[in-house]
Steps between C-alpha positions, in 0.01 A plus 500: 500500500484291781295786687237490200502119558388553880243753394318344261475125674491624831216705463213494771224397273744220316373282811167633565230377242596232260396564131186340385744253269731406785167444717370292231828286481494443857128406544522258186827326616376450872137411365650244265740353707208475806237349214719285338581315878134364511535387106831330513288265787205434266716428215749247679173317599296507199691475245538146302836356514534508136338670252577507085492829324396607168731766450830361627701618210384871521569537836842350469585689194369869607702449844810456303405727297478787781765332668747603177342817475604599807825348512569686175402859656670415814831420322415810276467784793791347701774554200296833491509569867162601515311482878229330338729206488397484881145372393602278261767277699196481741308390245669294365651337854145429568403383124791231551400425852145383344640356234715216698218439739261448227740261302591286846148514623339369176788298380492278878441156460571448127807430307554867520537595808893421497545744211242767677690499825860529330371790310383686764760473757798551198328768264208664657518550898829578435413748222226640732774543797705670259214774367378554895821542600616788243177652575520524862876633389351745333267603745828549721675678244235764470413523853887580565495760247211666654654459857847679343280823351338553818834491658502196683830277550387216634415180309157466510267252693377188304320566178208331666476785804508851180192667454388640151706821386213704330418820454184610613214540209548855329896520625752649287827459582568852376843542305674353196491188400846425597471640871213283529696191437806610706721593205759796540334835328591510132552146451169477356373190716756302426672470835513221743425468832885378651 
């Protein structure tokens, strides 16, 4: 197993040529992040200090709205131990995140801003540690598991420091489903990595 591991990530061309969706990723993060520099600037010099919206209510409401959504298939795929679970404690982390900056920002200065700042440093950075942190855990988790079918028995580096375990475009990994997943033959993919 751990051989067919090594084989199919370590291939030559892995590393060569980036697909045309990775290279898309890449060139819209790094454009973003390089364009939105020079419109952060404008913005913190034109904008008014206060402004009054029309639509205050809808943007509060759908927020929440996604906000339980994805709280609700978060909690849902982690009592299913699904590895989509992954994207939605980031999600989510980052969903509460906003949501306690908004509520401080907006609520400073008023007769809210008590309430806004107990919120967010009782319920939702906390909450937001909480869904980073099992997320980078299970980034761990799965990096280990890797690390133990390719044979390797030492811990591995930070989760920041692992590169993407993919197979190439076209791979098969050749095999039954259960060798695939490191299961003993005839347990029908059952197995668990130890």
């Amino acid at each position: 197993m751990a051989r067919l591991l090594d084989e199919l990530v370590d291939r030559p061309e892995v590393g060569r040529r980036p697909p045309a969706q990775r290279l898309l990723v890449i060139v819209v993060t790094c454009a973003g992040a390089a364009l939105l520099l020079p419109w952060i600037g404008y913005l913190s010099m034109s904008l008014p200090p206060s402004h009054s919206a029309r639509a205050w209510n809808v943007v509060w409401v759908g927020f929440d709205i996604a906000l339980a959504a994805w709280l609700a298939a978060t909690g849902w795929w982690v009592v299913q131990r699904r590895q989509v679970a992954l994207l939605g404690l980031a999600v989510t982390a980052t969903l509460l995140a906003c949501d306690a900056w908004f509520d401080v920002c907006l609520a400073w200065n008023s007769s809210e801003q008590a309430s806004a700042l107990v919120s967010a440093a009782l319920v939702e950075f906390p909450a937001a540690v909480l869904m980073g942190t099992a997320a980078v855990r299970i980034l761990r988790r799965s990096a280990l598991i890797v690390g133990q079918l390719r044979g390797c028995e030492e811990t591995p580096r930070s989760v920041w420091g692992h590169r993407f375990v993919m197979l190439p475009p076209g791979a098969t990994t050749g095999g039954s489903r259960a060798r695939r997943f490191g299961a003993p033959p005839g347990s029908k993919g059952r197995g668990r990595v130890q």
